[in-house]
C-alpha positions as CSV (number, residue, x, y, z in Angstrom):
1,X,-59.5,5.3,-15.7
2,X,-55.8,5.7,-16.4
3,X,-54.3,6.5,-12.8
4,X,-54.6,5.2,-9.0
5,X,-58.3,5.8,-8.2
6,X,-59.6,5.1,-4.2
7,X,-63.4,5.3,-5.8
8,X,-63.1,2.6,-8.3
9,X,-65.3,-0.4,-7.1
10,X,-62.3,-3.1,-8.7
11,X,-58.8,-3.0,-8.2
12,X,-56.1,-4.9,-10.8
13,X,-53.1,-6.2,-9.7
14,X,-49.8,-5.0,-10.8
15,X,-49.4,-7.7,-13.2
16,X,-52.7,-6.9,-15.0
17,X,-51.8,-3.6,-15.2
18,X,-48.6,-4.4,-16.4
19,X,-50.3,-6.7,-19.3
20,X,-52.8,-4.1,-20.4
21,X,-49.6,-2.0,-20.9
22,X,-48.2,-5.0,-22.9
23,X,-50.8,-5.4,-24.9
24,X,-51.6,-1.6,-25.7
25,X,-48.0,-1.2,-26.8
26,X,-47.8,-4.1,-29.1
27,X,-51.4,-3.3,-31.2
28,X,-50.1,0.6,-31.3
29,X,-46.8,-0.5,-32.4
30,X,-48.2,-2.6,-35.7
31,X,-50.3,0.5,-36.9
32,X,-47.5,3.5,-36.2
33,X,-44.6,1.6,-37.5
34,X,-44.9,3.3,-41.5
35,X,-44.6,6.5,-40.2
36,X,-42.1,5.7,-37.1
37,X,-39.5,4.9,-40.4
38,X,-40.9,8.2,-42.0
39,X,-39.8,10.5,-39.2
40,X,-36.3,8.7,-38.0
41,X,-35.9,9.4,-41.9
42,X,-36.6,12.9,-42.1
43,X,-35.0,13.7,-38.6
44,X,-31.7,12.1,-40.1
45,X,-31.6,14.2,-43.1
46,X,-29.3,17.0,-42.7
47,X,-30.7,18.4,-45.8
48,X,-34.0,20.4,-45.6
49,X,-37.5,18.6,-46.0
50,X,-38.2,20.5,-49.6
51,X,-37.4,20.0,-53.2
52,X,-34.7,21.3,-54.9
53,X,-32.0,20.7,-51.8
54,X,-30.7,17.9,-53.4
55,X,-32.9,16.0,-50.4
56,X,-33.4,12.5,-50.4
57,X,-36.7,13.0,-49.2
58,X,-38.9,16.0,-49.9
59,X,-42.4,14.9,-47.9
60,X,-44.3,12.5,-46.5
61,X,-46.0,11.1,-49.3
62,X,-42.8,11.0,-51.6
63,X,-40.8,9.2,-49.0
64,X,-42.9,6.7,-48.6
65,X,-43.3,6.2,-52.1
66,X,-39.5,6.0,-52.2
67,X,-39.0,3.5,-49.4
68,X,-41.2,1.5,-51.4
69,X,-39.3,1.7,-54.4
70,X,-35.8,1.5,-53.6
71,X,-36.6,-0.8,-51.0
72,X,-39.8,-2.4,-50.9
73,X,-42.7,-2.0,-48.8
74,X,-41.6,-4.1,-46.0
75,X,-38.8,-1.1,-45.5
76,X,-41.6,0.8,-44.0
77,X,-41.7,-1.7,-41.2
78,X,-37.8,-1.7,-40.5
79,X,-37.1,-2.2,-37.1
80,X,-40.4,-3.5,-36.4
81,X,-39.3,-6.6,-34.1
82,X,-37.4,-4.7,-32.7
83,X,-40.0,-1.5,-32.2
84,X,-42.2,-4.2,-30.7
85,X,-39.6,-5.7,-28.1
86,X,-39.6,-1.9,-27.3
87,X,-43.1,-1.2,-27.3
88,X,-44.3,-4.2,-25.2
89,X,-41.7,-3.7,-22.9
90,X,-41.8,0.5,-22.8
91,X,-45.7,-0.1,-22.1
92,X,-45.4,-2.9,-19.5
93,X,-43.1,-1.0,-17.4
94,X,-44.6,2.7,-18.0
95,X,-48.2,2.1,-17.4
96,X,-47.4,-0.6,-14.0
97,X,-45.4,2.0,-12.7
98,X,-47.7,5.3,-13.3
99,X,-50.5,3.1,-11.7
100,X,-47.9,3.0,-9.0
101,X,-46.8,6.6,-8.8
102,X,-50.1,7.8,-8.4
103,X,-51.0,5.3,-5.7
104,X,-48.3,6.1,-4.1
105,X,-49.3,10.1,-4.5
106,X,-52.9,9.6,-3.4
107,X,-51.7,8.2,-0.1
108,X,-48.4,10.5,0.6
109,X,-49.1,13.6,-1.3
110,X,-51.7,16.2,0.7
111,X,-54.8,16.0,0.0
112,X,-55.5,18.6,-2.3
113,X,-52.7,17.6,-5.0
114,X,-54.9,14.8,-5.6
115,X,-58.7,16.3,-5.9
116,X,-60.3,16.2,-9.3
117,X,-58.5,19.8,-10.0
118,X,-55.0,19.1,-9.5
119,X,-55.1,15.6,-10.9
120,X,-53.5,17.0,-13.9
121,X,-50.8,18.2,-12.1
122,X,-50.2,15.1,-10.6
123,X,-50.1,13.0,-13.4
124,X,-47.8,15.1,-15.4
125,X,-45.1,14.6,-12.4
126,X,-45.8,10.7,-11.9
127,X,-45.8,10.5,-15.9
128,X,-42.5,11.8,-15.9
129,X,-41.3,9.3,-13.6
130,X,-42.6,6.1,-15.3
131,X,-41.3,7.7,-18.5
132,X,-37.9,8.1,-17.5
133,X,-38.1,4.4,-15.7
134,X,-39.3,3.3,-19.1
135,X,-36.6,4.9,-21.0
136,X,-33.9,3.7,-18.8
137,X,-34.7,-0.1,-19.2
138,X,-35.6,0.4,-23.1
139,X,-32.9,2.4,-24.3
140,X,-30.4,-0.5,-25.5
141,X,-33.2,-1.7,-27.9
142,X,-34.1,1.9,-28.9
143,X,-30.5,2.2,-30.4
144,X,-31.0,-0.9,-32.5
145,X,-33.8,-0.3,-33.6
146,X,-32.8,3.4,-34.9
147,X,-29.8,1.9,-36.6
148,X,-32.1,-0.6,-38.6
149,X,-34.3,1.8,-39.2
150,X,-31.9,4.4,-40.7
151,X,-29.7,1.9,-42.7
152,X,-30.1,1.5,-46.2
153,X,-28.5,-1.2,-48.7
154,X,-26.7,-3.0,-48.2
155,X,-27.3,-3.8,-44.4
156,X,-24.5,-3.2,-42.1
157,X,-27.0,-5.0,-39.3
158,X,-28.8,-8.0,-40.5
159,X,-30.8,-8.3,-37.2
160,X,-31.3,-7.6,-33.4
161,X,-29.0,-9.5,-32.6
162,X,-26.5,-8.6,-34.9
163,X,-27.2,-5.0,-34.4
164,X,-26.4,-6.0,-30.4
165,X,-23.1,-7.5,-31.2
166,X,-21.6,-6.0,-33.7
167,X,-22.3,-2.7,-31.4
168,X,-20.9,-4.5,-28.2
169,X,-17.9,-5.5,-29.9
170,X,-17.5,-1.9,-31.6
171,X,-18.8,0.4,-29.3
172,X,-19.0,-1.1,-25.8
173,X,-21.7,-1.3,-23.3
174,X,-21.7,2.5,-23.6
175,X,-22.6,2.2,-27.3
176,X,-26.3,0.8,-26.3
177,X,-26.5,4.4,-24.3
178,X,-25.7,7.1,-27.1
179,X,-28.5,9.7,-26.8
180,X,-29.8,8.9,-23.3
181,X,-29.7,12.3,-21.6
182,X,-31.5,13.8,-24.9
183,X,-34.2,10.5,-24.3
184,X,-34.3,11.4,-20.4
185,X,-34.7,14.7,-21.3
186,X,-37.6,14.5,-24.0
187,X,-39.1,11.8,-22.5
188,X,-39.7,13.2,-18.9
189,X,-41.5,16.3,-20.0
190,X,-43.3,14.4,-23.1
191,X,-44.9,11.5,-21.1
192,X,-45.5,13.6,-18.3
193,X,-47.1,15.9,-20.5
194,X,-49.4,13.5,-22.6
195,X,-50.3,11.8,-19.1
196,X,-51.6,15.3,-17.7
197,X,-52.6,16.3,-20.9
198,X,-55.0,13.0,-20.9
199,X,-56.2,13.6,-17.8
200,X,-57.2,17.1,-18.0
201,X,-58.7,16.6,-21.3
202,X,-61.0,12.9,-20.1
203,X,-61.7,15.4,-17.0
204,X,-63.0,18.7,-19.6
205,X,-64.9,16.3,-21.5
206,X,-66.7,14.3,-18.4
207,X,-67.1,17.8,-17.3
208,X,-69.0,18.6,-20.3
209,X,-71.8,16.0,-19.5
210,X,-72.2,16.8,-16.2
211,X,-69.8,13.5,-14.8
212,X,-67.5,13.3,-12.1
213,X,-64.3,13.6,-13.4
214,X,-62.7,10.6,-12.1
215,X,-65.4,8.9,-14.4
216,X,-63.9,6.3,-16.7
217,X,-64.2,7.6,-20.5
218,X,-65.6,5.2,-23.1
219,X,-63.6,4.4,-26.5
220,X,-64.3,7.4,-28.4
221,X,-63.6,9.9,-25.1
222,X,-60.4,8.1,-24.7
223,X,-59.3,7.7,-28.5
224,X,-59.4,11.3,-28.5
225,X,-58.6,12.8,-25.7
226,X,-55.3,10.4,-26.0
227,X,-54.8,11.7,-29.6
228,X,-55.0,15.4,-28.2
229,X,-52.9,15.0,-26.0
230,X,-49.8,12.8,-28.2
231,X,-49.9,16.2,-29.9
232,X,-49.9,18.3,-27.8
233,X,-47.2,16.9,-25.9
234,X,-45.2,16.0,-29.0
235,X,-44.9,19.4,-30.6
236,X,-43.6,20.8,-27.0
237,X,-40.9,18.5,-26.9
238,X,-39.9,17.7,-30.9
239,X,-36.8,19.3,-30.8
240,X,-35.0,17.1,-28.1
241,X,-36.3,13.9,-30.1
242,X,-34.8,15.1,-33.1
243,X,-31.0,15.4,-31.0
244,X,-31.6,12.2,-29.8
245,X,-31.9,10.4,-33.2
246,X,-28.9,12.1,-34.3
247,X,-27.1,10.9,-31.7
248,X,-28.0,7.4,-31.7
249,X,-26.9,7.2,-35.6
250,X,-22.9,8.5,-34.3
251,X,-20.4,6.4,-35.6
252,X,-23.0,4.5,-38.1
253,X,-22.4,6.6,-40.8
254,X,-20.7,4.0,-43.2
255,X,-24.5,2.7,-43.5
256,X,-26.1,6.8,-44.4
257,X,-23.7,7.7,-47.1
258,X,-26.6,7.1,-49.7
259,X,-29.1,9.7,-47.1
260,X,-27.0,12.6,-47.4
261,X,-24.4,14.5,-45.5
262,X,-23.5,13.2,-42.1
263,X,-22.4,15.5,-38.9
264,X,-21.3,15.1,-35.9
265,X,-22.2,16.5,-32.6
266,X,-21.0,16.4,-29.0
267,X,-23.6,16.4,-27.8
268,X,-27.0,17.2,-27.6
269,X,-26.3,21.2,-26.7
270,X,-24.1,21.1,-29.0
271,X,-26.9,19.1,-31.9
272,X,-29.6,21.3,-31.3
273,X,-26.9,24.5,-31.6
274,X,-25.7,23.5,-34.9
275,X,-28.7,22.4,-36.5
276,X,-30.5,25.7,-35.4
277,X,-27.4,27.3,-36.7
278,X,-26.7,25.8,-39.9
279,X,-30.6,24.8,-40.9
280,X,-32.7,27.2,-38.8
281,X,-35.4,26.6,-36.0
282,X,-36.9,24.6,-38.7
283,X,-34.4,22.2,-38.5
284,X,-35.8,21.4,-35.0
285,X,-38.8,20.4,-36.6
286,X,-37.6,17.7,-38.8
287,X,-39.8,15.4,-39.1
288,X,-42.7,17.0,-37.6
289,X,-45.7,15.7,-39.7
290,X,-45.0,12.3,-39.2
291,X,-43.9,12.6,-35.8
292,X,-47.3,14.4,-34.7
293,X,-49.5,12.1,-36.8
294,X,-47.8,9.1,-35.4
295,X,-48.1,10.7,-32.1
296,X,-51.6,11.2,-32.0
297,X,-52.1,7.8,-33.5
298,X,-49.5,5.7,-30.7
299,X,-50.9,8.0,-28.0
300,X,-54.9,7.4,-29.0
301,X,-54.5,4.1,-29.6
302,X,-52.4,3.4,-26.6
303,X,-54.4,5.1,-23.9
304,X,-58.2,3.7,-25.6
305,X,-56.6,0.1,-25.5
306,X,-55.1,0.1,-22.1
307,X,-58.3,1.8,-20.9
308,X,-60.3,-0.9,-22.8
309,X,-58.3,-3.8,-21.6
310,X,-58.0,-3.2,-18.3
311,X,-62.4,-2.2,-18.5
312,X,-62.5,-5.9,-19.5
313,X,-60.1,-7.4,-17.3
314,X,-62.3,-5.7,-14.2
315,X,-65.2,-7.4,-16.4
316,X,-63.6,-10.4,-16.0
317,X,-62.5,-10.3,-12.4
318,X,-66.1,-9.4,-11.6
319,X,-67.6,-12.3,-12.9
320,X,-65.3,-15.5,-11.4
């Protein structure tokens, strides 16, 4: 069961929880990637998501189909070294320190914030503190990988670590940090969000069939229940995501003239002000189909694999 638990009969260490976070971050990255590129894509495009705009992209299907042709299919996994140095590390340090969150709450908080019916509760608060740990350590390599992800040809960044020094030398440390308070700010109410959102769905559906509710779900539970709640928690917080890609692409926009028109912001009141302003509550959205199927896929997969892994790493333990 994702989450500190004083009933379960084997306890991991902080390093296997740590690697079960690895690993579910690194198999979820290789399947989302595709649409990852659609939706920085679409949330980059000042122009609206619809024919006859003069929009480079129009929908999810004809984007891809343009990616591919323009620029092969490998452009649908731009960024993808990258994406993984930031999943792998995202989920090693989110998932180690949830599992340590909510020890720490079982043990500190009173006793009824961590029964079976405020669990939820709980988990959206200590969710919100891994995420913003995660975030914090991540966001350098969340930069790069936006900008290789938005480029197109020819490449102003050939690589990683071109993209890091060709941003050092131009931007300063403080260039690796463009469109952190929008990433604090979506990603504390998002991954505290899908984390309670988890948990109260695992405990409706244990519920269901007459289990406890701290009971571990199987595969299927946990694929979609994690799903459920990537969407849930996505569409809540969409709007911030799109301000923060925006901001992260400030001062590349030699390497987006081909896209469309650029704008600048000050920041992300003032992003989310002028694209409501200038392309409608819609323009908050950008991005939106992608984003939730990419969320429900990254979130199903990444909950049903850590569950999964650390299921066989008890396994294991129980054995030797």
């Amino acid at each position: 069961m994702v989450g500190f638990s004083p009933h379960e009969s084997i306890r991991l260490s902080k390093s296997e929880y740590a690697a079960a976070g690895a690993i579910s971050g690194s198999l979820t990255r290789c399947v989302s990637q595709p649409l990852d590129v659609v939706k920085i894509r679409f949330q980059l495009q000042v122009e609206p998501i619809a024919k006859g705009h003069n929009s480079k992209y129009t929908s999810v299907g004809q984007a891809i189909f343009s990616i591919v042709r323009e620029e092969g299919w490998r452009a649908l996994w731009k960024g993808h070294i990258p994406a993984q140095v930031l999943s792998i590390t995202h989920g090693t340090v989110q998932f180690s320190s949830f599992e340590i969150f909510t020890k720490t709450a079982w043990y500190f908080l009173p006793e009824k914030l961590t029964t079976s019916n405020w669990r939820p509760v709980t988990h959206t608060v200590c969710g919100s503190l891994s995420g913003c740990v995660a975030v914090f350590i991540v966001h350098p390599i969340d930069v790069m990988r936006t900008r290789l992800v938005a480029q197109g040809e020819p490449k102003i960044y050939t690589s990683l670590g071109d993209a890091y020094r060709k941003i050092l030398m131009k931007e300063g440390v403080m260039g690796f940090y463009k469109g952190l308070i929008p990433s604090l700010m979506q990603i504390a109410p998002q991954r505290g969000l899908q984390f309670g959102f988890y948990s109260l769905f695992t405990g409706l559906w244990n519920k269901t069939k007459g289990v406890w509710f701290d009971s571990a779900p199987g595969y299927t539970e946990s694929l979609l229940c994690g799903s459920s709640a990537g969407v849930a928690s996505k569409f809540i917080v969409f709007p911030l995501d799109v301000a923060k890609k925006r901001l992260q692409v400030q001062g590349f926009e030699s390497a987006r003239q081909k896209f469309g028109v650029t704008q600048q912001y000050s920041g992300m009141a003032s992003c989310l002000v002028q694209v409501a302003r200038d392309q409608g509550l819609r323009g908050l959205y950008k991005g939106l189909t992608p984003g939730l199927l990419k969320s429900a896929l990254m979130a199903g997969c990444n909950f049903s694999v850590y569950e999964e892994v650390c299921h066989l790493m008890a396994v294991l333990r129980a054995r030797w």
